[in-house]
N, C-alpha and C positions, 0 to 999 in steps of 0.2 A: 810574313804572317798572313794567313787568310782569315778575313774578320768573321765567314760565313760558316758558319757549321755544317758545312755540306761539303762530298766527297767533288772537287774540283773536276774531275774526267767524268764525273755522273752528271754533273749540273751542268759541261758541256754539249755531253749527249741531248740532254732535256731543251737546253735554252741554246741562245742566240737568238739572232734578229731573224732566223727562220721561224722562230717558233710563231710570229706572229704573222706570218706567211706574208710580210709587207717588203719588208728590206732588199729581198732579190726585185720585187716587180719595179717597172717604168712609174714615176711621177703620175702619167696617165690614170693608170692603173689602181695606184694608193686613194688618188684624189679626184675620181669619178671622171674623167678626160682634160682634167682641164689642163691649158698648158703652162699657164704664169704659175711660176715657182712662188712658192709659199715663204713667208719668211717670218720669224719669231722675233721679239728682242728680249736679250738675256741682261738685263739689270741687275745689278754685284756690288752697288754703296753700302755701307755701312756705317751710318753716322754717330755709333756712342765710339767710345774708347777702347773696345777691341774690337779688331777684324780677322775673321776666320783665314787661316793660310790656305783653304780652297782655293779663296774669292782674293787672295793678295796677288797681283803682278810685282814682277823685277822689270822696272823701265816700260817699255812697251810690250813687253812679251805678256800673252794673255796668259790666266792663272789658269790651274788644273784643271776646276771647273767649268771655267769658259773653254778651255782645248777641246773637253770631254764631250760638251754640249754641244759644239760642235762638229763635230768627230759622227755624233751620234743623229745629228739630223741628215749629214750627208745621206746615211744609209735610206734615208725615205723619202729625199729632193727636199729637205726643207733648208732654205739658209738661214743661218743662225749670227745675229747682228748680237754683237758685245757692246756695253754701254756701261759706264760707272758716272756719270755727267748729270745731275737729276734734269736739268732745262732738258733732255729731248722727251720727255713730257709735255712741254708745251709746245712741242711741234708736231706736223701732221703724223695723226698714230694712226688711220685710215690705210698707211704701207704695208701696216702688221696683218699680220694673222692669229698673234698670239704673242702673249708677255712670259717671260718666267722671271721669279726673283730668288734670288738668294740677299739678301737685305734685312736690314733692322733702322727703328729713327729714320726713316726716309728723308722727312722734310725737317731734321733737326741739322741746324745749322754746325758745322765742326770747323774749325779754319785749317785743321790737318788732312781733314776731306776734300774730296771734289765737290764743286756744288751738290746745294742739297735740292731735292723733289719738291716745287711748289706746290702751298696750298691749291689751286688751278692747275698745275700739271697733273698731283694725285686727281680734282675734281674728273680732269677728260680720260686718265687711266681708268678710274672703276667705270665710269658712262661707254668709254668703251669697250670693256667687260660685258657690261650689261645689255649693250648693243649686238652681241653676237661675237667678243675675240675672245681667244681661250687665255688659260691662263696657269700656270704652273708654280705654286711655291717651293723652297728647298731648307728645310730645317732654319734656319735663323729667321725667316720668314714669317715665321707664325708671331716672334715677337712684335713686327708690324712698328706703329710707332710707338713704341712704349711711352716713350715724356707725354706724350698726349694721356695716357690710360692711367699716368702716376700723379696727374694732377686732375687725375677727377671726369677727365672727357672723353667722348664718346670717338673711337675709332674705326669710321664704317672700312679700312683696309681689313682689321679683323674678322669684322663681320664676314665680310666677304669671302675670306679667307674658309670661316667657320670655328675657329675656335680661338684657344688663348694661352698662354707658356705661363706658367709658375718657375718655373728656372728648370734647375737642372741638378742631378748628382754625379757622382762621379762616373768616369766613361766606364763599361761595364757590359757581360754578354748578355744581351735579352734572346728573346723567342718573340719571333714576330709571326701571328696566328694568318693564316689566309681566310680572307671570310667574303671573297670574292671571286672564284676560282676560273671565271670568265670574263674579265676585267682584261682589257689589253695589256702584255704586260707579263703576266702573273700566271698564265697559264703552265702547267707542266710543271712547278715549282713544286709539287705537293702539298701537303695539310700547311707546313709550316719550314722557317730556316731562322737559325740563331746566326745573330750578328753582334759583334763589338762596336760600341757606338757610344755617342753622345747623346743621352735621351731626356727629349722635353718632359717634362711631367702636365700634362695639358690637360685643359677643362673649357665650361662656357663654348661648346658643341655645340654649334645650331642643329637644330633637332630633323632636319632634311638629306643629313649628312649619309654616305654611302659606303661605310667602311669596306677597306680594301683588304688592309691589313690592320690590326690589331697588338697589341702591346701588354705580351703577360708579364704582369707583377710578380708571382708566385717565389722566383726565384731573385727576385731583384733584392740590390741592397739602397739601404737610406730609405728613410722617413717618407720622402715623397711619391714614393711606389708601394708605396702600404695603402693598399687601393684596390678595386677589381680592375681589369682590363680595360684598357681607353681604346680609342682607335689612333693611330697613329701614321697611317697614311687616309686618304679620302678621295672620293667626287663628289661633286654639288653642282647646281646649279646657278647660278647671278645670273637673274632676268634670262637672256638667251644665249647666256657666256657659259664655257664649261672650263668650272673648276676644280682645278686637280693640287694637293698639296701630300707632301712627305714629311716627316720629320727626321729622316736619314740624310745624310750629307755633310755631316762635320769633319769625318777624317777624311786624307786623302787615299788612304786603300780603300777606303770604302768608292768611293769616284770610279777608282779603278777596277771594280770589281765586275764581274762577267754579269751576273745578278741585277746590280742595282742599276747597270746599262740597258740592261731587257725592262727592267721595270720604268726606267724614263722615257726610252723609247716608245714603248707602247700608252706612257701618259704626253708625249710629244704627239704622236697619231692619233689620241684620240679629242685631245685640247684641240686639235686645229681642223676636226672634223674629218681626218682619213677614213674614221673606222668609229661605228658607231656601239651602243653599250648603253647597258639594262640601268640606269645610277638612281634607282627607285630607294626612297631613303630605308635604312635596315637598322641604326643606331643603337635604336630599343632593345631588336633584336640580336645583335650582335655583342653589346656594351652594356647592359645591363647596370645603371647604379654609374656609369662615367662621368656623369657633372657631378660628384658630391667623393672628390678627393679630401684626403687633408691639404693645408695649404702653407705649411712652413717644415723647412727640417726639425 
């Protein structure tokens, strides 16, 4: 099944790692001469009571989308470090160049989990955010630490983030609007590409936000997409960090798709400074009426 409503032989013509004219050049080249390889760490806990089969391993073997992510930094020198363990948070994060998460409950404790993210681990993750590393979330992501936001307290992971999850309906085809059309990534896609997905229903947008792409209602089902248009992927800024967040990523064709690999890549190049990009907030503009969903099925 292709989750993407676009003609496969047209969308290869258009994309690949050429389109961003990065993927063939030398390391050199991407990242201004320099020679020390770049490296990400790709964080995959998930501390409430389900874990996405993206982010699940069998024994040692990494899951789909740790393969993927890695797979996909090769193309532009970066090495890509898998982690599920929260304590490497409190060790030297000064190696990284950039975090990505696919995570929820971070620092909630689960004794079916691997340790969880210290209160001090998350503190030196956002400080180094804010300090200049980049940053990439992946759909469960945005949930952030929920038990923290359902007892009443303040979650600067969300903040950071930019926004907040209402849950979700059933998996289902949207139309994801471009409203960024020189965004690393995203070029050559056209106006728009429908995908089968799992989709956040999401509000509480800090208002600096740089929609990418967009998330039309019109044709959606359930209650919590009876709404106008939100943004559903994004840039933003933390302090001197660039961050970059999606709400696609729950199924596995979706990972595998030609599409959603151009679109991480070019948010991988441009989180860690390859390639630089206009992320002047546009929210208003783009989303019109986006914090003011309804808020229950």
């Amino acid at each position: 099944m292709n989750p993407f409503g676009i003609n496969r032989r047209d969308m290869l013509l258009k994309t690949g790692a050429a389109a961003l004219g990065l993927s063939t050049f030398p390391l050199t080249s991407v990242f201004g001469g320099e020679r020390k390889q770049r490296k990400v760490l790709f964080f995959t806990r998930e501390g409430g009571d389900y874990e996405h089969a993206v982010v699940r391993r069998k024994g040692e073997e990494l899951s789909l989308s740790e393969r993927t992510l890695v797979d996909i930094g090769k193309k532009i020198g970066l090495e890509v470090e898998c982690a599920k363990d929260g304590r490497v948070f409190d060790g030297n994060l000064d190696q990284y160049d950039g975090f990505a998460l696919y995570g929820y409950d971070l620092t909630r404790d689960n004794p079916s989990r691997t340790p969880a993210v210290s209160p001090a681990g998350k503190h030196q993750l956002l400080s180094a955010i804010g300090r200049g590393k980049g940053f990439i979330g992946f759909h469960s992501a945005i949930i952030a630490d929920r038990h923290l936001r359902e007892r009443g307290e303040f979650d600067p992971l969300s903040a950071m983030i930019g926004g907040v999850s209402l849950g979700h309906g059933k998996q289902q085809e949207a139309t994801m609007s471009i409203a960024s059309p020189r965004f690393p990534g995203v070029q050559d896609l056209g106006e728009s590409f429908t995908l089968h997905e799992e989709w956040h229903a999401l509000t509480n947008f800090a208002d600096d936000l740089h929609v990418i792409l967009s998330q039309e209602t019109n044709q959606m089902k359930g209650p919590r997409y009876e709404r106008p248009r939100f943004p559903a992927t994004w840039a933003r800024m933390h302090g001197k960090g660039r961050v970059f967040y999606t709400s696609m990523g729950h199924r596995g064709d979706v990972w595998s798709h030609e599409i959603f690999r151009q679109i991480v890549l070019g948010a991988l190049t441009w989180t860690t400074g390859g390639v630089d990009a206009d992320v002047t907030p546009n929210i208003e503009q783009v989303t019109p009426g986006a914090n003011h969903p309804r808020t229950s099925d």
